[in-house]
N, C-alpha and C positions, 0 to 999 in steps of 0.2 A: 513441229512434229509431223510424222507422214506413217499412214496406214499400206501395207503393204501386203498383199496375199498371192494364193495359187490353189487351184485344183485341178488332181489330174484324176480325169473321167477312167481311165484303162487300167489302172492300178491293178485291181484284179485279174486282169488278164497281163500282167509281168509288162506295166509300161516299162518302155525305152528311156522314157523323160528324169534325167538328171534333175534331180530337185534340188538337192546340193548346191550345185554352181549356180541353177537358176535364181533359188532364194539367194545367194550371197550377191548377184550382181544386184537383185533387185533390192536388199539392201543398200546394196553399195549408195544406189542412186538416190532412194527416199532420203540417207541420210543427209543429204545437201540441205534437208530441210531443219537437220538436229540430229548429233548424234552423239550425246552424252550419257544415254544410254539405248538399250534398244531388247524385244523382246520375239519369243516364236510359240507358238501351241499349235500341235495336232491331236487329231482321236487313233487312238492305236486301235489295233484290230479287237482287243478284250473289251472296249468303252470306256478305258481310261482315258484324261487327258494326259499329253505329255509336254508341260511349259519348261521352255529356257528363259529366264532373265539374266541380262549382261551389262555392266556397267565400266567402260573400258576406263584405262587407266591415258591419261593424258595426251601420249603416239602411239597407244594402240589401235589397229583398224577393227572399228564395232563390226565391219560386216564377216569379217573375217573368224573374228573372235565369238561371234555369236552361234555361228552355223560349226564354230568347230565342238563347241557347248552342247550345242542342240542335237549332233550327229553324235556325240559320246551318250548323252544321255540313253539313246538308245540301244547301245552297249550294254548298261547298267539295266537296264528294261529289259534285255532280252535273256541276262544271267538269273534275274529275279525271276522271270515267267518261265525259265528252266525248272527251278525248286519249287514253282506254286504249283507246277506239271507233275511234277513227281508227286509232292505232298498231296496232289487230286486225285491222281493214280492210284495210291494206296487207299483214297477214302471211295473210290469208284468199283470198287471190291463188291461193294454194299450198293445192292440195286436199285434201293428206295434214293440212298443219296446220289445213284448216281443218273438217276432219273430226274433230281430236281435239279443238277447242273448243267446237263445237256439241254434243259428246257429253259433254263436263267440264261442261255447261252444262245439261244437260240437265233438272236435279232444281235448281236455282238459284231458280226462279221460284217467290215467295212467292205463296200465293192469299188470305195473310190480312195484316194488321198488328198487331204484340205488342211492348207497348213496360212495360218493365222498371225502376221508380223507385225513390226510397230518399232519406228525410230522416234527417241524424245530428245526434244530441247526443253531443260526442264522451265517453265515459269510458274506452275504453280505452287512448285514446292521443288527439294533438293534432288537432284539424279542419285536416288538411292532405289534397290532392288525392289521394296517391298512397294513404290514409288510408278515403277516402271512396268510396261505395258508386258504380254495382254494382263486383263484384270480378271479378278473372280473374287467376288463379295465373298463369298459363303465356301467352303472345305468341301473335301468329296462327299457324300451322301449317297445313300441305299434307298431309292424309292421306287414302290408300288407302280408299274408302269400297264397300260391297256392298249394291247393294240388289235389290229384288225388284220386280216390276211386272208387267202382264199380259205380257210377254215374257219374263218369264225374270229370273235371276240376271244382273247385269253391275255391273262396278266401276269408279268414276270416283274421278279425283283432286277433292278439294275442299276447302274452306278450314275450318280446324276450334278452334272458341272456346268456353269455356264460360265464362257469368255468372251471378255468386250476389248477389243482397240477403238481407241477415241482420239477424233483432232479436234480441236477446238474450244469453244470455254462453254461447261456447263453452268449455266447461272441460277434458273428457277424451272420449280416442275410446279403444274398447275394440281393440287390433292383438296380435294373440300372446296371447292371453288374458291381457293386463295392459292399466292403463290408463296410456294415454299425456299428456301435459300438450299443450296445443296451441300449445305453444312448441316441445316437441321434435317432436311429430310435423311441425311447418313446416321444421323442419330434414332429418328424414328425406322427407317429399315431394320438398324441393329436390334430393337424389340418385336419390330412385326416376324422379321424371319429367325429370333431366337437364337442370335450371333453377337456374341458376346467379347469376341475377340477384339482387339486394337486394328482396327481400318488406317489403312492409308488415307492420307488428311487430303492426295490432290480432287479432286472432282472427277476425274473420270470412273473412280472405284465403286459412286454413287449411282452411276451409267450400268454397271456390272449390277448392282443390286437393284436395280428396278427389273432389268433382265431377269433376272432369279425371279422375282418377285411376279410377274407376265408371263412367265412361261409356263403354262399348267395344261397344256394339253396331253391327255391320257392321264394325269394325274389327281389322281379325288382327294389328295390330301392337301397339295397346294391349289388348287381347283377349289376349296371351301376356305382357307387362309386367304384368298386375294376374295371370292365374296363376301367375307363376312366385312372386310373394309371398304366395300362398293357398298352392303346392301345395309351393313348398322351404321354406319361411319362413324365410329366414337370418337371424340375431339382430337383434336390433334396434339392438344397440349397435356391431355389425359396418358395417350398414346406414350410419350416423349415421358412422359412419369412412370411408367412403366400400371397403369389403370387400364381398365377395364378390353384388358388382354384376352386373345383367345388363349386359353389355356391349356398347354403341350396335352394334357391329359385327356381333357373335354376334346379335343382339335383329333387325337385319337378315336375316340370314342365313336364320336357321330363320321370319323373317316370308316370305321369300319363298319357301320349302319351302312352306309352308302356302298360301299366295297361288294358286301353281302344283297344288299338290291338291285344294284348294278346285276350280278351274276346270275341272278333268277334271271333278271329282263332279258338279258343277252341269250340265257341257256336254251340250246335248240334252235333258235334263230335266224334265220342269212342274214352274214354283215350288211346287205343291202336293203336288209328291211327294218333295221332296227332303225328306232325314231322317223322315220320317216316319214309322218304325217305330225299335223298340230294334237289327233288323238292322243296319240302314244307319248308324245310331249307334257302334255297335262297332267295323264294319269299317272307319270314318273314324278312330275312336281308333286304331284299329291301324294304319294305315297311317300316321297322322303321326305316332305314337309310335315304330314303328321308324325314317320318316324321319330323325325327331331324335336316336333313339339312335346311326344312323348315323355321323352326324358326331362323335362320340367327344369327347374332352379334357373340357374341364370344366363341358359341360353334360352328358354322361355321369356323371361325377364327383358333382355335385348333384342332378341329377332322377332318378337310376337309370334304370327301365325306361322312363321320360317318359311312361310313360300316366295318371297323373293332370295331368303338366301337359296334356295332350293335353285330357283331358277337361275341365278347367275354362277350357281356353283356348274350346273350343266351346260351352261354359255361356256363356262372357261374351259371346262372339261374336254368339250368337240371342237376349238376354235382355237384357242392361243398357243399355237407353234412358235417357233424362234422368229419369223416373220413377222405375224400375225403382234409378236410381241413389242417388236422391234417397231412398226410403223406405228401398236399405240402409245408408245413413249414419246415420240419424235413429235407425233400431233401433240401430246400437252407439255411439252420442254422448253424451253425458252434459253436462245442463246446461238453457237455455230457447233455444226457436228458436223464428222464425218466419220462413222462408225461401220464397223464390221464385228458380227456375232455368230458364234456357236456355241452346240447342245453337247451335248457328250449320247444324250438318249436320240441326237441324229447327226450321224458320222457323215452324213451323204449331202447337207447341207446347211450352206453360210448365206448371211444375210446383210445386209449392205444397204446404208442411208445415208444422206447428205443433203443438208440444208445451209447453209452459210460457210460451207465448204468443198473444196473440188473432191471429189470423185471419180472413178470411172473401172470399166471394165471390158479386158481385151481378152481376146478368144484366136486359137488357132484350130480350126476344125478340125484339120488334118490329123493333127499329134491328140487331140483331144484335151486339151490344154485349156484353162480359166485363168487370165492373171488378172489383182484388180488393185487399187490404190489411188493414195493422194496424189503423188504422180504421174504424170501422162509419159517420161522418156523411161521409168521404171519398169512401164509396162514393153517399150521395147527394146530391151536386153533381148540378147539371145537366148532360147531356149536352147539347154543341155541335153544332149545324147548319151546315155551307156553307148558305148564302143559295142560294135558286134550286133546289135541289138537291131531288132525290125518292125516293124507294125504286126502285132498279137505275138510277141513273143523274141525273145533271145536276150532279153535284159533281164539283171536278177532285179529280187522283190524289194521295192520300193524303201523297206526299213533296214537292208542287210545292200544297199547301192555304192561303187567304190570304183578304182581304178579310171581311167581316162574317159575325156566324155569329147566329142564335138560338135562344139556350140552354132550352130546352124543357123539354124531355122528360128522366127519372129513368128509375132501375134501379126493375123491379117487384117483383123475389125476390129473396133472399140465402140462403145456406150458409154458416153457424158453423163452421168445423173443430172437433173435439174436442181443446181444445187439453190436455184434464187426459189422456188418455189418446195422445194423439198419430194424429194423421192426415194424409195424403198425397194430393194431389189430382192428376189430370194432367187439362189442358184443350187438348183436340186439336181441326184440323179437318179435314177432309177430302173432296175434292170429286172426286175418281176413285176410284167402286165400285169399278171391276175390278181398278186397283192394290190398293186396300184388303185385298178377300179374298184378293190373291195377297200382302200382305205377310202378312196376318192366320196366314193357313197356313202360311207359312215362319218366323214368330216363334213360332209355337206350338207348333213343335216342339222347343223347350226345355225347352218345358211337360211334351210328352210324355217326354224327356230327364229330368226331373226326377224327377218319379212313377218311371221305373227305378230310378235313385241314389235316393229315400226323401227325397225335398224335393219341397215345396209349391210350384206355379206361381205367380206375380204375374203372367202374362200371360194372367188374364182378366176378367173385372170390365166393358168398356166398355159404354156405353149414350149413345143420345140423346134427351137430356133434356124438350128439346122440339120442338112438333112443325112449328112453321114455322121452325127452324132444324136442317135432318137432317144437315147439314154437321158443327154439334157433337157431339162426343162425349168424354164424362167419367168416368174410372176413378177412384175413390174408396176408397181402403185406410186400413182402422182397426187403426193395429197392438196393442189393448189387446185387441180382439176377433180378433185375425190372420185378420179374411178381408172380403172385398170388400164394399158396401155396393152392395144390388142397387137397380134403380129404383125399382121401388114404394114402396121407403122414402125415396130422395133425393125422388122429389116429395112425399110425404106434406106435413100443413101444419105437423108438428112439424121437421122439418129443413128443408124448402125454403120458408123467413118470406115472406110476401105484405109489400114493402112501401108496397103503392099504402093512400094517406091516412096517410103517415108523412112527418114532417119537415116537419109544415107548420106548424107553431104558433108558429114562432119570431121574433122581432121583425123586421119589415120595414126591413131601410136601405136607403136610399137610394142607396148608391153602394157600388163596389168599391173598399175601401181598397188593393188592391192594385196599380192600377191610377192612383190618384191619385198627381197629381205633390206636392202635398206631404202624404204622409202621416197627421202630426200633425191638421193639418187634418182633414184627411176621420175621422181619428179620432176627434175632440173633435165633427165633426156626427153621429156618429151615438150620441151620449152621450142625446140625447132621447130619439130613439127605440125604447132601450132601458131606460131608466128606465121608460119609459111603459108598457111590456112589462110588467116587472116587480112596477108597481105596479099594473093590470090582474090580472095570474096571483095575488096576494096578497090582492084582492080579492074574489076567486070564492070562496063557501065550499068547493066542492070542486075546486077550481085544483090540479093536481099539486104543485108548490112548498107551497101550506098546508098542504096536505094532510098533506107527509113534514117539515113545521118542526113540525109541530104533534105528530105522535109522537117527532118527536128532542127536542121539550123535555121532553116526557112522560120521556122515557128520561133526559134529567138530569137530570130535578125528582128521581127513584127514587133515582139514584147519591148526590145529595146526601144524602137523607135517610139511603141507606145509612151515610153515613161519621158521619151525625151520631151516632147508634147503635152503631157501632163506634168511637169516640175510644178513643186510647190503643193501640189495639191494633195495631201495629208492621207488623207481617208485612201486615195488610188495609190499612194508610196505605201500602206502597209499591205495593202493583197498580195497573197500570194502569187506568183508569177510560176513556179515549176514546183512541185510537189514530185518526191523521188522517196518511191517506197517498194514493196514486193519482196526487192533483196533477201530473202527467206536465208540463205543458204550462208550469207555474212554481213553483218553490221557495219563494220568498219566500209565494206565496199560502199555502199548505200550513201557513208556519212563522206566519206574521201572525196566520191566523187559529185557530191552537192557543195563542199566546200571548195574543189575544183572551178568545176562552176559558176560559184560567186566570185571566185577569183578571177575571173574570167571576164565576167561580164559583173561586175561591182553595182549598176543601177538596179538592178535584178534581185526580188525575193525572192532563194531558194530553201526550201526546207525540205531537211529528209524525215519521214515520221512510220515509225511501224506501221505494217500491216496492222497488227492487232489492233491496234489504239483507232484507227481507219474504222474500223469492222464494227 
């Protein structure tokens, strides 16, 4: 399986960047790693998600077949938000109504486009749709949102989804200080988050609902659902029985205690002074903790004095963004990831982790351009042009993109994650300063919140990277080193790879097999011109290919002679001698050519063995 993405920073100003061609190349290439099915999700401009899933049929090309899925969808989105325009039209007659829509609407408006991929090979279960990437535990929702901007605190109702792509094998999450299997813990997600539906049985679904589940910033009502299982911890087995649940009603109730205190505190106030000191920290635990102990029965019963749910309801409230969520998953997970995640309540940014998995993320500053994924040659396809089109203008709007493009232009740099030690990336943008530092102040007082309580902030680390794109900014946490990766280091030229004069050496075809109507065909023409390649690259005395054939014989010419010296001797005839694995892209190649091999050289153990089974 292979995680694939892209973000284009210009979007609102009429980028030029073909996203089209660009996601279908960059399908093209992840798919080498799986491609029995394959998926896409972006955030439209209203805060809807819009996911394609595609499960091709035997010679059909996934990357082809996915982005033509994904590009209709938005056909159907743009006929629906035609009639939802009209039918708001008529209810906007009515100034009260039409006053709470333009204010729900407020924070709606993407400035960027961030669109979310994922090729499977299926093993953990069958290449079926409901099966196949991106994931989302939990169905659209309407939730109570808080944000911050140069006016002040204010809360709007909005639409709220979370999407995960995942590579690798979820196995156990650390909950209660035991480890859970990620079978059961999908069972207790389905009662903690109230989802009652039939889940997809693979593991990565479970990945999607712990997301749901961490993500509560600005939100007091998931913000008091993820305290109450930090601050009561009722069993786990109790949980999974469907006991001593918070209850949709109660879970209401003291949400809108909180909702209602919130509003006094904030009212009148600058964003930049609210909580701001350990005072005003306290005296908010204490007034919602007696709020809560108030109302008596059985959240009295459970939380006692309710001041640490109090307090960790307002940890999670200023603090756990898609980020912030994402790095504390990955610290109690157990197993390989390589994951990428978004919000719907933030269109502006995605979030990217990898531990036991490659990663990485390539940037063209120029075009304003993010591509990230499991693989590295994915990342350098060409980036696609609209025709006509120029830097701030002459290409149309990114949802309604068509007609001829020319593929140009490449990513210049990339960032490795540390995938042996585990790293977390978040790739924001942002084009209102003054909102910025007024969120910037009001999130970081969690920070300061934390340092009270004897815990470390994750809300600070950002920086922009480069300098014709001040829009971007990138937090970077390495949880092997547990602290932020400052800039001087991310641009250094040992982490941030120059890839200008990379990816050029490779055989010239002719055509896009992807693209061609028969296949086979376009297959079997470009069969020349890469022999030609190859018998070229073999010719050079210092051609990369002869180069490394020429120490791998060296190195079996050694093994042979070794065994010839060792005859007889039992224990040294079973060692392995060549170990041939990686082959991601086909089995059969893997096993051919270790059977080759043996054939070859007969005194010699060769074995070919999955990556996975390696891992």
């Amino acid at each position: 399986c292979g995680n694939f993405g892209m973000l284009i920073i210009e979007a609102a100003q009429k980028s030029v960047v073909d996203f089209s061609r660009t996601l279908r190349a960059m399908a093209g290439a992840t798919a080498a790693r799986g491609g029995q099915a394959g998926g896409l999700v972006t955030v439209l401009s209203n805060g809807t998600g819009h996911r394609t899933r595609y499960v091709p049929s035997k010679r059909a090309d996934l990357a082809s077949g996915l982005l033509f899925r994904f590009r209709l969808g938005f056909v159907v989105n743009a006929i629906y938000g035609f009639f939802a325009s009209l039918f708001r039209a008529f209810f906007c007659c009515f100034y009260l109504c039409r006053n709470r829509i333009m204010k729900s609407s407020q924070y709606k408006k993407a400035v960027c486009r961030m669109f979310l991929g994922h090729t499977r090979f299926a093993t953990s279960s069958a290449p079926r749709l409901n099966e196949s990437h991106p994931h989302r535990f939990s169905g659209p929702q309407t939730v109570r949102v808080w944000r911050v901007g140069g006016q002040g605190w204010e809360a709007t109702d909005e639409n709220y989804e979370v999407y995960v792509t995942h590579n690798g094998d979820f196995d156990y999450w650390e909950l209660f200080d035991s480890l859970r299997t990620q079978k059961d813990l999908g069972r207790w997600l389905q009662n903690v988050l109230n989802m009652h539906k039939t889940i997809a049985s693979c593991d990565s679904v479970k990945v999607a609902g712990m997301m749901e589940l961490l993500r509560t910033q600005g939100i007091w009502k998931h913000s008091i659902r993820l305290a109450y299982q930090t601050s009561v911890q009722p069993s786990f087995q109790h949980t999974l029985n469907g006991e001593m649940l918070l209850e949709e009603s109660l879970l209401n109730q003291i949400t809108a205690i909180a909702e209602n205190i919130f509003q006094q505190h904030v009212t009148g106030v600058p964003a930049s002074s609210v909580l701001q000191d350990s005072r005003q920290v306290k005296d908010l635990i204490a007034v919602l903790a007696k709020a809560w102990y108030d109302i008596g029965g059985e959240l009295r019963n459970r939380c006692g004095t309710c001041e640490l749910l109090a307090q960790h309801s307002i940890c999670y409230f200023l603090e756990n963004d898609i980020f912030t969520a994402l790095d504390k998953f990955l610290s109690c997970a157990h197993g390989s990831f390589g994951i990428t995640a978004c919000c719907t309540l933030d269109p502006n940014v995605v979030a990217i982790a990898s531990r036991g998995q490659a990663m990485s993320v390539s940037f063209n500053e120029d075009l304003g351009v993010v591509l990230w994924g499991s693989e590295a040659s994915a990342q350098m396809v060409p980036i696609g042009l609209v025709s006509g089109g120029g830097r701030g203008g002459g290409g149309r709007d990114i949802e309604s993109q068509g007609g001829q493009s020319n593929m140009v232009p490449k990513c210049t740099h990339r960032h490795d994650l540390d995938e042996d030690g585990g790293e977390v990336i978040e790739i924001a943008i942002c084009t209102n300063t003054q909102d910025r530092m007024a969120q910037e102040a009001a999130w970081c007082a969690s920070g300061r919140m934390q340092v009270q309580f004897g815990e470390s902030s994750p809300n600070f680390g950002r920086f922009s990277p480069f300098s014709m794109q001040n829009n971007l900014f990138l937090r970077v946490h390495r949880q092997k080193e547990q602290g932020f990766m400052p800039k001087e280091k991310f641009i250094a030229p040992e982490t941030l790879l120059s890839l200008v004069g990379v990816g050029g050496d490779g055989p010239s075809l002719s055509r896009d097999a992807s693209q061609a109507k028969d296949k086979v065909a376009a297959d079997l023409a470009d069969i020349p011109p890469i022999l030609s390649f190859l018998r070229k690259e073999f010719s050079e005395q210092n051609g990369k290919n002869r180069t490394t054939s020429r120490h791998f014989f060296k190195m079996i010419r050694q093994k042979v002679l070794d065994k010839e010296q060792c005859k007889g001797d039992d224990a040294k005839r079973l060692m392995i001698d060549v170990l041939v694995t990686g082959a991601e892209a086909s089995l059969w190649l893997r096993e051919q050519f270790a059977s080759d091999l043996q054939s070859l050289f007969p005194t010699l153990r060769v074995i070919p063995l999955s990556s996975h089974k390696i891992i």
